[in-house]
TIMAR-684750 format. One record per residue (C-alpha): x, y, z; residue in three letters. Coordinates in steps of 0.02 Angstrom, whole numbers. Layout:
% TIMAR-684750
{{X, Y, Z}, ala}
...
***
This chain:
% TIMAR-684750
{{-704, -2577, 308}, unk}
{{-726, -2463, 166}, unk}
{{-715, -2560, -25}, unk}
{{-586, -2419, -95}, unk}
{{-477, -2494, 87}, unk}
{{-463, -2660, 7}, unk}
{{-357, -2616, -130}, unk}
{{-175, -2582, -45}, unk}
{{-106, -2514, -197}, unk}
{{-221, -2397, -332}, unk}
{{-278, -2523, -443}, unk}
{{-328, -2429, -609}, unk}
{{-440, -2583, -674}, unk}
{{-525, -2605, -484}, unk}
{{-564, -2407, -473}, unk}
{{-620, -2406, -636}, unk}
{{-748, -2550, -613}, unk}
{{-806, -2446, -454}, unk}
{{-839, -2292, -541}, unk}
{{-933, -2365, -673}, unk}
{{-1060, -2435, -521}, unk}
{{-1060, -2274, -483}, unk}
{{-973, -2249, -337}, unk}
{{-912, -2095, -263}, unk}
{{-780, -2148, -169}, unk}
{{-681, -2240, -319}, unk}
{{-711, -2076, -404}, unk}
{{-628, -1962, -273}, unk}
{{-499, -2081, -263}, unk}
{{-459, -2072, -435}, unk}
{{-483, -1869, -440}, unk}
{{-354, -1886, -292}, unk}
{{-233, -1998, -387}, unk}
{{-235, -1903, -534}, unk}
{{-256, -1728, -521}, unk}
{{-81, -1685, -463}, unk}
{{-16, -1751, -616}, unk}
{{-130, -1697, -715}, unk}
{{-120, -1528, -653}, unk}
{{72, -1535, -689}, unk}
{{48, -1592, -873}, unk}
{{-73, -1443, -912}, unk}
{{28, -1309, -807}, unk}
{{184, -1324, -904}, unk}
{{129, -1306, -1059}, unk}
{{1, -1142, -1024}, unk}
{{92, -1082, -868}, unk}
{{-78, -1018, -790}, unk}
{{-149, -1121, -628}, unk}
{{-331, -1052, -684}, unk}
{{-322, -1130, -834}, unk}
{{-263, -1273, -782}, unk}
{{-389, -1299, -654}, unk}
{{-516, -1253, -788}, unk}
{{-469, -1403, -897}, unk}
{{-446, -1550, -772}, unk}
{{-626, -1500, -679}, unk}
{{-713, -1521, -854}, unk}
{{-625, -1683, -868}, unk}
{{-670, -1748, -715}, unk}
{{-840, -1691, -733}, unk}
{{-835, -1773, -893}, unk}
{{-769, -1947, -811}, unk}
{{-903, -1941, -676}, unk}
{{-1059, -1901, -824}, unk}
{{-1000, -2059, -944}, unk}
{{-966, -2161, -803}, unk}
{{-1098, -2289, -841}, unk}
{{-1035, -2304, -1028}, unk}
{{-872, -2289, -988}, unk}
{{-742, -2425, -1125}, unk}
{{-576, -2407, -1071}, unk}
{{-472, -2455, -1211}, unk}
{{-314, -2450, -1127}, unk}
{{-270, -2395, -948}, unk}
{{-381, -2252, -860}, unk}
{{-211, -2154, -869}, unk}
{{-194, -2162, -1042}, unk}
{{-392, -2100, -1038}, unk}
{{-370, -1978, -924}, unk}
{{-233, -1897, -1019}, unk}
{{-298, -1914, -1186}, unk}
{{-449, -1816, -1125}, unk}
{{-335, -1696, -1055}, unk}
{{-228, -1659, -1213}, unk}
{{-404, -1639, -1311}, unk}
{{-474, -1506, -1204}, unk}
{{-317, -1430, -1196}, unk}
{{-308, -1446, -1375}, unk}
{{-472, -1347, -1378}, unk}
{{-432, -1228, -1249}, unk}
{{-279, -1164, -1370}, unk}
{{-394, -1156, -1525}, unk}
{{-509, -1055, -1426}, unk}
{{-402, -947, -1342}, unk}
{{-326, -909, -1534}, unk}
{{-489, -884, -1578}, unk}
{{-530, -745, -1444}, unk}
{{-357, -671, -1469}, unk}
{{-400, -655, -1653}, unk}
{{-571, -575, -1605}, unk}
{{-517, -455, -1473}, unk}
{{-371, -408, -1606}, unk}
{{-496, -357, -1745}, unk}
{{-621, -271, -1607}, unk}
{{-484, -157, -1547}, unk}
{{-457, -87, -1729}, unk}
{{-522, 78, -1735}, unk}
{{-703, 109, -1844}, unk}
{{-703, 196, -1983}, unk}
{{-840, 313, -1935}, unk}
{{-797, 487, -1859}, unk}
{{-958, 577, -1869}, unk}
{{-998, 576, -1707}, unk}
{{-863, 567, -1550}, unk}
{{-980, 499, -1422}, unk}
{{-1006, 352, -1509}, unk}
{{-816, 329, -1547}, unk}
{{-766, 351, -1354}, unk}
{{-926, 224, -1316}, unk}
{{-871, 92, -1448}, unk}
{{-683, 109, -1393}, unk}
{{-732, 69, -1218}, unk}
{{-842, -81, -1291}, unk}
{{-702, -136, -1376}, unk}
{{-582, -133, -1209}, unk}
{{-715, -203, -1100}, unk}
{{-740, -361, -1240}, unk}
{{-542, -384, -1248}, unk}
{{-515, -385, -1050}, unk}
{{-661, -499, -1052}, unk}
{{-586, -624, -1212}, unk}
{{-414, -630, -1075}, unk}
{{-536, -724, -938}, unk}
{{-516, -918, -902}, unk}
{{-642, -984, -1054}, unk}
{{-768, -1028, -888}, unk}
{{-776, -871, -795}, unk}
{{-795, -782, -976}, unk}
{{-940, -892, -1003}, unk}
{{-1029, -850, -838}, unk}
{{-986, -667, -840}, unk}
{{-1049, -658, -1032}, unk}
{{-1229, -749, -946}, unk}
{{-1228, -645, -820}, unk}
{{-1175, -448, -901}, unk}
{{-1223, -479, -1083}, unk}
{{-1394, -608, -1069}, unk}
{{-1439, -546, -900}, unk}
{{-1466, -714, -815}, unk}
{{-1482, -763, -641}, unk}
{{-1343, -844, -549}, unk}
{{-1469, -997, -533}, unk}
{{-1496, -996, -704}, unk}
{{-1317, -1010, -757}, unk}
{{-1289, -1130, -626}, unk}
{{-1440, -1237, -711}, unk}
{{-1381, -1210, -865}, unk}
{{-1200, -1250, -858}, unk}
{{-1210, -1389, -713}, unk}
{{-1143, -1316, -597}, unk}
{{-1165, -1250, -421}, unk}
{{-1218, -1081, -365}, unk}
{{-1040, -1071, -279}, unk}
{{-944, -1117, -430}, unk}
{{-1045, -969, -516}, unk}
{{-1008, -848, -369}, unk}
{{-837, -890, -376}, unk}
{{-815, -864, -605}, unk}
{{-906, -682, -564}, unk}
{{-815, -625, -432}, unk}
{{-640, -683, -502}, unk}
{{-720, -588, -665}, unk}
{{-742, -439, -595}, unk}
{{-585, -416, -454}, unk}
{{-484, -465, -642}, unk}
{{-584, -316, -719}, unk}
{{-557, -207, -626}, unk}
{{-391, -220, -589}, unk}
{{-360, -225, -807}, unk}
{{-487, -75, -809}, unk}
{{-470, 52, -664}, unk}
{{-555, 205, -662}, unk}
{{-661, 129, -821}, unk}
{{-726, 4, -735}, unk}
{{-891, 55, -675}, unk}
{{-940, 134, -836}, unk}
{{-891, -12, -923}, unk}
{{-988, -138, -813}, unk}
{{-1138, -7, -853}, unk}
{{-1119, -19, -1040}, unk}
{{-1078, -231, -1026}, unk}
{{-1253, -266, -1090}, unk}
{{-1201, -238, -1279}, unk}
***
């Protein structure tokens, strides 16, 4: 019989002694437990499933990384969504951030001399505000990728992720793109190493 099949009811304090052992299936049945609600909390406040899905993997990947070290103070509910109100905490001052940014990069420079470089720093400037509006995850792969030319196994090694997860930020990237962009897009994509 499986340890997690003991336990008739979730038992927070059980699970949680489990996990910190290190043990994977206390961990995916806590991800199980909580993720719906979790899920719920962040969706109605930002109204986008990416995002949402953004926030609760880091926190989950955060759970499973401190595991060992892990001091519940209270119940793992009350940790799980205190980890989930700071990173969405974060994900808001970022997101002002980026909106700030891509507001000042779409204002016009003051130099006319020369029209080529006017049309090619306007389409900078729309490129790096359709790229700001990405999920803060996929932004980050597709700026490793387009910007500081890495591989897809370097950004995997780098962020800690798998290949897949990277496949997946780059091609949701760049089907989001080029729907925002259109005709642009290809020219864009060509100047993206800025």
């Amino acid at each position: 019989m499986n340890i997690i099949d003991k336990y008739n009811l979730f038992d927070d304090a059980a699970m949680t002694a489990l996990l910190k052992e290190g043990n994977k299936t206390a961990y995916e049945a806590i991800y199980n437990e909580y993720w719906p609600k979790l899920f719920s909390y962040i969706y109605n406040r930002l109204k986008s499933r990416e995002a949402a899905e953004e926030i609760i993997q880091e926190v989950f990947f955060s759970l499973w990384m401190k595991r060992a070290t892990l001091d519940l103070t209270h119940s793992l509910s009350a940790y799980l969504f205190t980890a989930v109100k700071y990173q969405l905490f974060n994900y808001l001052k970022s997101d002002q951030v980026r909106r700030k940014y891509a507001s000042q990069a779409s204002v016009p420079l003051a130099d006319n001399s020369n029209e080529e470089n006017i049309a090619a720093n306007d389409l900078k400037n729309t490129m790096e505000k359709e790229i700001s509006r990405l999920p803060e995850k996929c932004q980050q792969v597709f700026r490793m990728s387009r910007q500081e030319h890495l591989s897809i196994s370097d950004i995997a090694s780098t962020l800690n992720i798998s290949h897949k997860t990277v496949e997946n930020h780059l091609t949701k990237a760049l089907r989001q793109l080029r729907m925002m962009l259109g005709h642009y897009f290809c020219l864009l994509l060509i100047m993206s190493s800025f």
